[in-house]
C-alpha positions as CSV (number, residue, x, y, z in Angstrom):
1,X,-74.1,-3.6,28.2
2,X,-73.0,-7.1,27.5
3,X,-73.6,-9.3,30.6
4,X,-70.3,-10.1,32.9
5,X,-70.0,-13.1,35.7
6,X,-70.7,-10.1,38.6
7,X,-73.8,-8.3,37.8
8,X,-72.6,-4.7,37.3
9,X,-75.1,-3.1,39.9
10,X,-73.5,-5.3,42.6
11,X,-70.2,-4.1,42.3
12,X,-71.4,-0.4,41.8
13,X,-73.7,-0.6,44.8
14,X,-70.4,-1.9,46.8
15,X,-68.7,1.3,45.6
16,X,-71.0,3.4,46.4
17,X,-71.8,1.8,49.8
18,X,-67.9,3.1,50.4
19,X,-68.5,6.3,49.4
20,X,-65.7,6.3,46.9
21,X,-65.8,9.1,44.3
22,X,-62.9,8.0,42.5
23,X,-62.1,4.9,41.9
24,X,-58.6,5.8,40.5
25,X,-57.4,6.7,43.9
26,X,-59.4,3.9,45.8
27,X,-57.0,2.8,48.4
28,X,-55.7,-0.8,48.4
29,X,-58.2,-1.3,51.4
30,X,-60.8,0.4,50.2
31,X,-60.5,-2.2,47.2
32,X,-60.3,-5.5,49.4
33,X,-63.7,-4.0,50.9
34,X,-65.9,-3.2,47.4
35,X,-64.5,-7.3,46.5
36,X,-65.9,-8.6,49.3
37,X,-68.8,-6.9,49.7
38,X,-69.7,-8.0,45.8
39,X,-69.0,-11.3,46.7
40,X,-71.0,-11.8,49.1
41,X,-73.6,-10.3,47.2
42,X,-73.2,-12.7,44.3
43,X,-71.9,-16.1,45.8
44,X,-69.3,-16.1,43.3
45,X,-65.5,-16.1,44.2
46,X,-63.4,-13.3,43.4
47,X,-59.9,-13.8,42.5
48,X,-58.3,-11.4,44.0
49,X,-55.0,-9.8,43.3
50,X,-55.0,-6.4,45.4
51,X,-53.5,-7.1,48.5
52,X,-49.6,-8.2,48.4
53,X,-50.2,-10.3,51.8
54,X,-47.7,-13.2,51.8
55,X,-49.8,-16.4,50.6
56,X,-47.3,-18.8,52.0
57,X,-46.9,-20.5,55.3
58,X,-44.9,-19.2,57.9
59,X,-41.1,-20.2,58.6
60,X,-40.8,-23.2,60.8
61,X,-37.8,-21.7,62.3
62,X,-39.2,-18.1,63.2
63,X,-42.6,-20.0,64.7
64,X,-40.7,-22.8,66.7
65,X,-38.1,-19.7,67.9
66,X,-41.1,-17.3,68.8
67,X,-43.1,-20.2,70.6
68,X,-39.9,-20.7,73.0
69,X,-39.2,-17.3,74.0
70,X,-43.2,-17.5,75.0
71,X,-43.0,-20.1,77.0
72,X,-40.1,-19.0,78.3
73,X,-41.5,-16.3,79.7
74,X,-40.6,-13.1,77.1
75,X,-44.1,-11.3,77.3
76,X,-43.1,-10.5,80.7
77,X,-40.9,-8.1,79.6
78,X,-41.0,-5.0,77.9
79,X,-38.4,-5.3,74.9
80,X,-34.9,-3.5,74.8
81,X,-35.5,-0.4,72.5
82,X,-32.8,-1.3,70.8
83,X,-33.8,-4.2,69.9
84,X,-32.9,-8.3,71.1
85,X,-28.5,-8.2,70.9
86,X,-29.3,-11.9,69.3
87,X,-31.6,-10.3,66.4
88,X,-28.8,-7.1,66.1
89,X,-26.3,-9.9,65.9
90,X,-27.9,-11.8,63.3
91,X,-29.4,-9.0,61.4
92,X,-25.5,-7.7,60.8
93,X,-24.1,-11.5,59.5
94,X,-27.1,-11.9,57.5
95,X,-26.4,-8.6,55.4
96,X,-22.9,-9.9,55.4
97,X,-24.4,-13.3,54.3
98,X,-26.7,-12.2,51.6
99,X,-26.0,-8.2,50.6
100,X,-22.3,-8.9,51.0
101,X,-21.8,-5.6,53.3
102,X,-20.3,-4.7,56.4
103,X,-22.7,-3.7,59.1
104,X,-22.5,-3.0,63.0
105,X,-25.0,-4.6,65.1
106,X,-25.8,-1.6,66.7
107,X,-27.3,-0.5,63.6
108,X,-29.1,-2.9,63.1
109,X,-32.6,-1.9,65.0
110,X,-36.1,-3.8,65.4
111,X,-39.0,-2.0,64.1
112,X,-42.5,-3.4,63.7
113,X,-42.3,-4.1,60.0
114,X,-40.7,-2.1,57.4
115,X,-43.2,0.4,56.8
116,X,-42.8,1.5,60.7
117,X,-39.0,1.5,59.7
118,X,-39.9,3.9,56.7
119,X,-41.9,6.3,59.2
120,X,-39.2,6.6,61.7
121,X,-36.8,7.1,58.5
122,X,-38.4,10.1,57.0
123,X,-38.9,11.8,60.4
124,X,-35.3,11.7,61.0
125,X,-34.5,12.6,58.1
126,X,-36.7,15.8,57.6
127,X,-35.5,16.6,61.2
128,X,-32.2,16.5,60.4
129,X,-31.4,19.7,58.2
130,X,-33.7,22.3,58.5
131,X,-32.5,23.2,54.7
132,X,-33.7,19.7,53.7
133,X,-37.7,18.6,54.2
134,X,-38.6,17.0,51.1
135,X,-38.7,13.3,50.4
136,X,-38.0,12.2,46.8
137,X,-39.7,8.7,45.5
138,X,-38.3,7.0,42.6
139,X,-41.9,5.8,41.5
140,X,-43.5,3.5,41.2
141,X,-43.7,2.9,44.8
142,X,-46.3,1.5,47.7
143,X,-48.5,4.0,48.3
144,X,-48.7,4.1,51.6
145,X,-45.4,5.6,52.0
146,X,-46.6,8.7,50.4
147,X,-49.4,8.4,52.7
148,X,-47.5,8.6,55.9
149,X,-45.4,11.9,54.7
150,X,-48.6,13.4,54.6
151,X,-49.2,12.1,57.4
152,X,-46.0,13.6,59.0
153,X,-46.7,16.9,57.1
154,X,-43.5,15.8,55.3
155,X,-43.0,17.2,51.5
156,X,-42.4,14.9,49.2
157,X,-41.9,14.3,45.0
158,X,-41.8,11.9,42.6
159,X,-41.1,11.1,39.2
160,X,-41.9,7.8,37.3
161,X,-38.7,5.7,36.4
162,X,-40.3,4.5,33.0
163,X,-38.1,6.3,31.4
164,X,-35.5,6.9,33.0
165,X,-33.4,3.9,33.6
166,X,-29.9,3.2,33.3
167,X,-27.9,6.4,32.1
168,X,-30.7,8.2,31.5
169,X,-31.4,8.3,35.9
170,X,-28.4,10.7,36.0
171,X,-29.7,13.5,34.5
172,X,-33.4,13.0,35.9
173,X,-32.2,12.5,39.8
174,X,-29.5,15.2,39.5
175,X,-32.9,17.5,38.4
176,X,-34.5,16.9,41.5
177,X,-31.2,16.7,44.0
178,X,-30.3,20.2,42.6
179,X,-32.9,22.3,45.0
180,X,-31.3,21.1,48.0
181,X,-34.2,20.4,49.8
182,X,-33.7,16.5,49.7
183,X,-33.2,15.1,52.6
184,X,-33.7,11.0,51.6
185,X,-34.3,9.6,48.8
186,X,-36.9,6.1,48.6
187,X,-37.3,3.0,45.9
188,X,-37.9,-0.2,46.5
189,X,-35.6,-2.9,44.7
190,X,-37.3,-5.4,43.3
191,X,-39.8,-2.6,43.1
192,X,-43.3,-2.8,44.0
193,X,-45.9,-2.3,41.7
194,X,-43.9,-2.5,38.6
195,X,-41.0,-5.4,39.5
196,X,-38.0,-3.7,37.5
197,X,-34.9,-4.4,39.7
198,X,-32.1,-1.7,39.8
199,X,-29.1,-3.1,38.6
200,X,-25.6,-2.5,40.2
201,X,-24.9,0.7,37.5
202,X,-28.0,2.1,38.6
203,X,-27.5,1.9,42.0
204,X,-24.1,3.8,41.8
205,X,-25.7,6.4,39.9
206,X,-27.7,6.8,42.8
207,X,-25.2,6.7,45.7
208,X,-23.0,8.7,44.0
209,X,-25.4,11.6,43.7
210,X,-26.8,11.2,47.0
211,X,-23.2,11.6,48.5
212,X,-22.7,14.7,46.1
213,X,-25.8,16.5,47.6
214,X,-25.6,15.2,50.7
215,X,-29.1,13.1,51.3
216,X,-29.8,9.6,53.3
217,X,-31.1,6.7,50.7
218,X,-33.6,4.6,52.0
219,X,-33.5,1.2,50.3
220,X,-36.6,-0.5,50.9
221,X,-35.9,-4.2,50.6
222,X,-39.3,-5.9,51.0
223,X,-38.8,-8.3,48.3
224,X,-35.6,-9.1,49.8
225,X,-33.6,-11.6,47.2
226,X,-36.5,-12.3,45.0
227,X,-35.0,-11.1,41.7
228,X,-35.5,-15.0,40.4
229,X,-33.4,-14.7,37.5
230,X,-30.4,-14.6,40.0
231,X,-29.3,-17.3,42.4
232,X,-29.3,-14.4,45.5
233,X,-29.3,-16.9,48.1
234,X,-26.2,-18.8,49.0
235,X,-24.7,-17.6,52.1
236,X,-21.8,-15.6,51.6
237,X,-20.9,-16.2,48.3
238,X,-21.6,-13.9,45.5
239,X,-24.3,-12.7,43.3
240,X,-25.4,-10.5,46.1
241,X,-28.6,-8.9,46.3
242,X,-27.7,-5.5,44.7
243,X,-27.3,-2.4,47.4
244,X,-26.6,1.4,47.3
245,X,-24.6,0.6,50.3
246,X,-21.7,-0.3,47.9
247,X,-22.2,3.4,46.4
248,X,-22.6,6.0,49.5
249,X,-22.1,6.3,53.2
250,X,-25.5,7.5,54.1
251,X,-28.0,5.0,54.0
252,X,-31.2,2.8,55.7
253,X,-31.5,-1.0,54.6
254,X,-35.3,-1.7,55.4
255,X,-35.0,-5.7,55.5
256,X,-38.7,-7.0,56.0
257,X,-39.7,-10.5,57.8
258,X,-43.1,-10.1,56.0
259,X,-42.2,-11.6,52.3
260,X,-38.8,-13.8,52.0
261,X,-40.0,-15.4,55.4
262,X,-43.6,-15.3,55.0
263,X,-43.6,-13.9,58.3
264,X,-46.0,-10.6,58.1
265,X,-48.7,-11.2,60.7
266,X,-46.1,-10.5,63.6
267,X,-45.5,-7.0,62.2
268,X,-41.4,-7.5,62.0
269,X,-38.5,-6.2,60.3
270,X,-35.0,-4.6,61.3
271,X,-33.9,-1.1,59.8
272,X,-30.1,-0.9,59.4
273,X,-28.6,2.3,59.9
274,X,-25.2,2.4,58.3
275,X,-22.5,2.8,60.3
276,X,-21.6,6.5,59.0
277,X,-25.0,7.8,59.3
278,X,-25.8,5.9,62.7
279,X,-22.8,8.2,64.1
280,X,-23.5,11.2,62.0
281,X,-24.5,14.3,64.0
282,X,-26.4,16.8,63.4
283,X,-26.7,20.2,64.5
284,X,-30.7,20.6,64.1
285,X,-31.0,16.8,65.9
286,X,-29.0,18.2,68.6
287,X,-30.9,21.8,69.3
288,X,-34.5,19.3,69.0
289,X,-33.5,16.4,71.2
290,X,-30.3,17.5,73.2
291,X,-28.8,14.5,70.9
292,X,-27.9,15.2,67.6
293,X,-26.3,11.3,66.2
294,X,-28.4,10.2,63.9
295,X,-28.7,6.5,64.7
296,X,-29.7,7.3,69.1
297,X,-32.2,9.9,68.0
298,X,-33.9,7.6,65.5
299,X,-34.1,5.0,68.3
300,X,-34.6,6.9,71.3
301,X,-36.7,9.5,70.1
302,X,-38.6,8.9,67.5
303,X,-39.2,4.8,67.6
304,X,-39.4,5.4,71.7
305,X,-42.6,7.6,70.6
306,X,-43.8,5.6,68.3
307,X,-44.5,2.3,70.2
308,X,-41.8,1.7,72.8
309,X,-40.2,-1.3,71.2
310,X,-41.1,-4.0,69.0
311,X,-42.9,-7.6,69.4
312,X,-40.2,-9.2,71.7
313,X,-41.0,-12.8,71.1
314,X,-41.1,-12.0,67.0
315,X,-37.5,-10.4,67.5
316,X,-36.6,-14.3,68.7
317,X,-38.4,-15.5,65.5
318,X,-36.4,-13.3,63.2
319,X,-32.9,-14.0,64.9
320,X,-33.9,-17.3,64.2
321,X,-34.7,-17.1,60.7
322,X,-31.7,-14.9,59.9
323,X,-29.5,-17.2,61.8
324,X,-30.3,-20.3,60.0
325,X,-30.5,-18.5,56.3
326,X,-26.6,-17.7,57.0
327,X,-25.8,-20.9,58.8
328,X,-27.1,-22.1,54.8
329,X,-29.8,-24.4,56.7
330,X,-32.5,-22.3,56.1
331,X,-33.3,-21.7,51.8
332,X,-35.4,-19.3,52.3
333,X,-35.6,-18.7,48.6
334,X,-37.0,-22.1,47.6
335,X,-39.9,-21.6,49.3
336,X,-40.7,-18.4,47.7
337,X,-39.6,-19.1,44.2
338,X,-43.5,-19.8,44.5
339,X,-44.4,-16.6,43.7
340,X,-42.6,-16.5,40.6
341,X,-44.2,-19.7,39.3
342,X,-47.6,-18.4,39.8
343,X,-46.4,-14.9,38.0
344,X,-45.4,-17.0,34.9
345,X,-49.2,-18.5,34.7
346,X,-50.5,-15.6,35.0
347,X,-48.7,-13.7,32.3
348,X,-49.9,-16.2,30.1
349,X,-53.6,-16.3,30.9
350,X,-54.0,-12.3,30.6
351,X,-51.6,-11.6,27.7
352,X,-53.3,-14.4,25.7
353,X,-56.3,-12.8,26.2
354,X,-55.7,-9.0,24.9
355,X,-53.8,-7.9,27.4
356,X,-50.3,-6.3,27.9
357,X,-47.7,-6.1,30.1
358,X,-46.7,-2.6,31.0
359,X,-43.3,-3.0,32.8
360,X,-42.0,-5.5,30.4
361,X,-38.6,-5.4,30.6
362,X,-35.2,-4.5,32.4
363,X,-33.6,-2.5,30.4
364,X,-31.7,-5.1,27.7
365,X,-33.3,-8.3,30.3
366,X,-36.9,-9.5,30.2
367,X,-38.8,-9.0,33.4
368,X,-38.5,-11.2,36.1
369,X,-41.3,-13.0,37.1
370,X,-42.0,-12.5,41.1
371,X,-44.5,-11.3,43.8
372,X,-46.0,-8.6,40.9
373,X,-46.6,-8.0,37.9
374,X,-48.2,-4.8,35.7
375,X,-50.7,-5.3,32.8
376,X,-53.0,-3.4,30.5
377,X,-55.7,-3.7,28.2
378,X,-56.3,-1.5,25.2
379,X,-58.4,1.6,25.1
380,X,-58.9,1.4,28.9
381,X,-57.6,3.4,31.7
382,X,-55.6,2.0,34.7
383,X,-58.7,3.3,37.4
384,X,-61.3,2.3,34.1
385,X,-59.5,-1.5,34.0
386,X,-59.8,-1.5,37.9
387,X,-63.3,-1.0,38.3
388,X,-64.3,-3.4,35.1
389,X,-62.4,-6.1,35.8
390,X,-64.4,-6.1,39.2
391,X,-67.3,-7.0,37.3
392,X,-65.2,-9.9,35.7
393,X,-64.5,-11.4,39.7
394,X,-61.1,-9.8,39.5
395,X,-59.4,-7.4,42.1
396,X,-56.1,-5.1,41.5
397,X,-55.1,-1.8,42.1
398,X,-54.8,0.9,39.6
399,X,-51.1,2.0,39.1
400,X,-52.1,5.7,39.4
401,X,-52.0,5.2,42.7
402,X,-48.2,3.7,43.0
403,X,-46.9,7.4,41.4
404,X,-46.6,5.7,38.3
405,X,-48.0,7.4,34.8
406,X,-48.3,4.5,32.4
407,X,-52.0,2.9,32.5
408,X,-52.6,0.1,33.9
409,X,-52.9,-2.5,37.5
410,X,-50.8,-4.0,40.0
411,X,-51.2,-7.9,39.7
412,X,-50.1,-9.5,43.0
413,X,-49.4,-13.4,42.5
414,X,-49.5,-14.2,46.7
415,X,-53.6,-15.0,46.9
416,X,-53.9,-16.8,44.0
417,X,-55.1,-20.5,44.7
418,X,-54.2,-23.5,42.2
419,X,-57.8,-24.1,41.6
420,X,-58.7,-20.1,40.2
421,X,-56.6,-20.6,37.3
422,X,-58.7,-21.9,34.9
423,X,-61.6,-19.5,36.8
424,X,-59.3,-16.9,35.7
425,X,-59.1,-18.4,32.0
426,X,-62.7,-18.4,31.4
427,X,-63.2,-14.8,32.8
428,X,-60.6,-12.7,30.9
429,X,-61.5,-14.9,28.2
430,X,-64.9,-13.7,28.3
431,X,-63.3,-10.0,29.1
432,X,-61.8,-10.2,26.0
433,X,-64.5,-11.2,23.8
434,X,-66.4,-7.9,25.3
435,X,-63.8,-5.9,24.6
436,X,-62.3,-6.5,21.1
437,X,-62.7,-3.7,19.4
């Protein structure tokens, strides 16, 4: 065994300290933990790329808005289930604004971050049909969405979109729609691990076949705008962030204050019911709750179960935000643009030193560069890659556990400090002069 920067029985001491048997499936967590540990074992920094934690500072407006409503006297008060009429308000101009789509307020509902959005989502949505239980996830995706269908009990499947963009999603979806067990269909867009963005064509393939067979699409939109290669964020003026909601009548926008706003430590997001499926009724909703509309039972049911409400003053900071983005005051996207600068370094560092990208490209359009990034290294397993590079001071997820079957790791861009890029340098330059073969 040639020597590496972390002394190999440090890291696998840290493993098995975790008790994980597989490293493949390691959780995200479970990852952060075994880096740690060997750092602190060692003395020698980790750069670490796991965890896609905004690595910016928070919005002045959302902070300056949140303080007020505390010292106003907000935390008084237990928060309108429905969510702050200023934050519904804003929440529908700012789709308007930036997605270019017409949305009721009323839709427009508070949740304590998207993934709490996503929860609520596939319990309505399984609920609502008794015909249709099973959630489909156009992979790669975040693991822990998978995580809370089993949680739920939910069924769920998945293929790998790889191979399967532009025409060629048609044939592939229609395979899966044809049961008639969906009840939602999931992505992300830009997605998470791999960063492909589904274009416009894409997207219609995708409403159109959900309103054929008769399923909900959840469009997780945690990356909100940050497609780089397009200027997404001038206020009500085309490009648009792209949308099923231009393609179908049944769908959930999960718009996250975590990323574009840098905003994730309050736990805030709004999920935006459209305004068919918020008024949609359904028979099986009905006989369960004693109300059947979609949009009331997802609010007063199921969110009213799950916490009561969301973070009132953080509501405030989110109105606030979403208000000065539209008002054009507020370019969010400047700030962030960040990310994609750091992903360009990056690229460079590993693929100059043996590695590959594995999402390269959309379709006919080179990949943007953003909050991730995917890469691979010959002969090497994505779980293998995982657990080497740890020896190397390097942390990221394998992509086996995103649903996606190509080898290889999630790179996130959010953590990495100016000063770790030449760290970085000298350690995959060294990986690579291990591993030539």
């Amino acid at each position: 065994m040639k020597p590496t920067p972390i002394p190999r029985q440090l890291v696998d001491e840290a493993i098995g300290k975790l008790g994980i048997e597989d490293f493949g499936r390691a959780t995200i967590r479970e990852i952060v933990a075994v880096a740690q540990e060997a750092e602190k074992a060692s003395g020698l920094e980790f750069v670490k790329m796991e965890m896609g934690v905004p690595g910016l500072p928070a919005s002045t407006y959302g902070v300056e808005a949140q303080r007020k409503a505390l010292a106003d006297g907000i935390a008084r008060l237990y928060p309108n289930i429905n969510g702050a009429p200023e934050l519904k308000r804003e929440a529908s101009r700012f789709l308007k604004a930036f997605v270019g789509v017409d949305l009721q307020p009323e839709g427009c509902v508070p949740v304590c971050g998207s993934m709490q959005g996503t929860f609520a989502a596939f319990m309505t949505a399984v609920q609502a049909d008794p015909k249709k239980d099973t959630i489909l996830f156009i992979d790669p995706g975040f693991p822990v969405q998978k995580q809370q269908c089993v949680v739920m009990g939910a069924r769920f499947e998945t293929f790998d979109v790889y191979e399967y963009r532009g025409e060629r999603l048609r044939p592939q979806l229609e395979s899966y729609l044809q049961s008639g067990r969906i009840a939602a269909i999931i992505y992300s867009n830009p997605n998470n691990p791999s960063w492909v963005c589904l274009n416009e064509d894409e997207l219609s393939i995708i409403g159109s076949l959900a309103t054929q067979y008769d399923c909900i699409v959840l469009e997780d939109l945690a990356y909100f705008a940050m497609d780089f290669r397009k200027e997404l964020g001038t206020p009500f003026e085309p490009p648009y962030q792209p949308t099923v909601a231009r393609y179908t009548d049944h769908y959930v926008l999960l718009v996250s204050g975590s990323k574009a706003f840098s905003y994730a430590g309050e736990r805030i997001g709004v999920c935006c019911i459209s305004d068919a499926l918020y008024h949609r009724r359904y028979e099986a909703l009905a006989q369960r709750y004693g109300q059947g509309e979609f949009g009331p039972v997802y609010i007063h049911r199921i969110l009213y179960a799950l916490s009561s409400g969301t973070s009132h003053s953080a509501q405030f900071a989110l109105a606030a935000m979403m208000k000065a983005a539209s008002d054009g005051e507020f370019r969010f996207r400047e700030d962030i643009k960040e990310y994609g600068r750091r992903a360009a370094r990056l690229k460079d560092i590993f693929c100059r030193n043996g590695f590959h990208l594995v999402y390269d490209r959309d379709l006919d359009e080179p990949l943007a560069d953003g909050f991730y990034f995917t890469i691979g290294y010959p002969g090497y397993s994505g779980k293998e890659l995982a657990r080497e590079l740890l020896y190397y001071g390097v942390s990221a997820i394998a992509l086996d556990s995103t649903g996606s079957h190509q080898q290889g790791l999630r790179i996130c861009t959010s953590f990495v400090r100016d000063n770790q890029y030449e760290q970085l340098e000298e350690r995959m330059k060294l990986f690579n002069e291990n591993n030539k073969r």
